[in-house]
N, C-alpha and C positions, 0 to 999 in steps of 0.2 A: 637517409630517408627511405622509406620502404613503399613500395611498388606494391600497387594494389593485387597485380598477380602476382607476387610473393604472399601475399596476405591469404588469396584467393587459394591458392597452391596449398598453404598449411591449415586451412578449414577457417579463415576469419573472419571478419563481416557477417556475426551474427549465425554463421553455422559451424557445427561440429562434427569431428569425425568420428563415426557411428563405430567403426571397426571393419566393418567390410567391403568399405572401400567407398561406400555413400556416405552423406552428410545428414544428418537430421538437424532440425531450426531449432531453436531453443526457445521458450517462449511463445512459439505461434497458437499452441492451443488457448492462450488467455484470451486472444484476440476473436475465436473461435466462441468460447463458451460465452461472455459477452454478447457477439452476435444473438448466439442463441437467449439468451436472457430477456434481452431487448426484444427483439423477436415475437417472445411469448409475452412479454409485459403488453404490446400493440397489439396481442392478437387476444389475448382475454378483455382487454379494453375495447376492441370491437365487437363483443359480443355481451357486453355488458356487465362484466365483471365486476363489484364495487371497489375505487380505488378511494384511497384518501384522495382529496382537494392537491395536498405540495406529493403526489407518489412521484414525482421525478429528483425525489429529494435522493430516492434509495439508490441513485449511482453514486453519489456522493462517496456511497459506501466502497466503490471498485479502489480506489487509490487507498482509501482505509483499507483493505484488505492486502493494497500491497505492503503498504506502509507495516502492518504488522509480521509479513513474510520477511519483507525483508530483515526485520529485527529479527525474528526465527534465525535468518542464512547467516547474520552476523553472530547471534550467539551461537551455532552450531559451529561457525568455523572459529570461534575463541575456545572451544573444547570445552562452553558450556560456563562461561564465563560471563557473567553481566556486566559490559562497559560502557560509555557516554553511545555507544553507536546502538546498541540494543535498545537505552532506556527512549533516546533522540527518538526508534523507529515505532515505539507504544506510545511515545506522547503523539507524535502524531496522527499514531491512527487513534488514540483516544479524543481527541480535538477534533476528528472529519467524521465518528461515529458520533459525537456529540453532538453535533452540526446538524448532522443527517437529523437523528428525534428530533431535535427543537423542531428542524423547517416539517417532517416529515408528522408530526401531533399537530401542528399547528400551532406552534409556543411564538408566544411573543420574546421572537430573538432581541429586541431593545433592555427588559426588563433580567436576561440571564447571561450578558454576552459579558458578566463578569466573571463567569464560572470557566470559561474559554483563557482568559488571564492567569487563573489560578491552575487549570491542566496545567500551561505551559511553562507556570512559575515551579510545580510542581518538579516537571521533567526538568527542568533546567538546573536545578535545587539535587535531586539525583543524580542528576549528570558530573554536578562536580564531586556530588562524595563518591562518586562509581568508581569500584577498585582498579589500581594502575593508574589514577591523575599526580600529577605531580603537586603537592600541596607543602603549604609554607607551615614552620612550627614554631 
């Protein structure tokens, strides 16, 4: 089992070693830029800014944004390779960008929440022809 200052000693729990003997965070500026997002979204809405009626739809979009990184970091580390882990990270952020318009126009989500079935049939339908599945013949 491994000791947290062992862990803490080789740069782990969330930091890395920079090279010069400090650590830098990985990820902290997301949480940073965010802040600031939010931030300015309450500070033009105090001053009258015109928002849509659903504009808190548009965070919706932070996890879509991750969701299509991360399928970026998986194709980059497959050497540029499309597999079930890339197409999984587009379907999802195409299903939370999807989300977002409906709530974010003002779309009667009852009337299009089949279009949400068909993304995911879609990704899923990719996912198995995605090269390197193991398939029956």
């Amino acid at each position: 089992m491994t000791d947290r200052r062992d862990q803490e000693d080789r740069g782990g729990f969330g930091r890395q070693d920079n090279g010069d003997g400090g650590y830098a965070r990985r990820g902290s500026w997301i949480g940073g830029a965010i802040l600031i997002f939010i931030g300015i979204v309450f500070l033009l809405k105090n001053f009258g800014f015109p928002f849509p009626q659903n504009w808190w739809a548009i965070f919706i979009l932070i996890p879509a944004v991750a969701a299509f990184a991360g399928a970026r970091k998986v194709y980059a580390g497959n050497g540029g390779v499309i597999n079930a882990g890339v197409i999984g990270g587009v379907a999802a952020g195409c299903v939370l960008v999807l989300l977002s318009l409906l709530f974010l126009f003002g779309v009667d989500v009852g009337k299009f929440w089949p279009l949400i079935l068909i993304v995911v049939g879609v990704g899923v339908l990719s996912g198995a022809m995605a090269p390197g599945r193991n398939s029956r013949r």
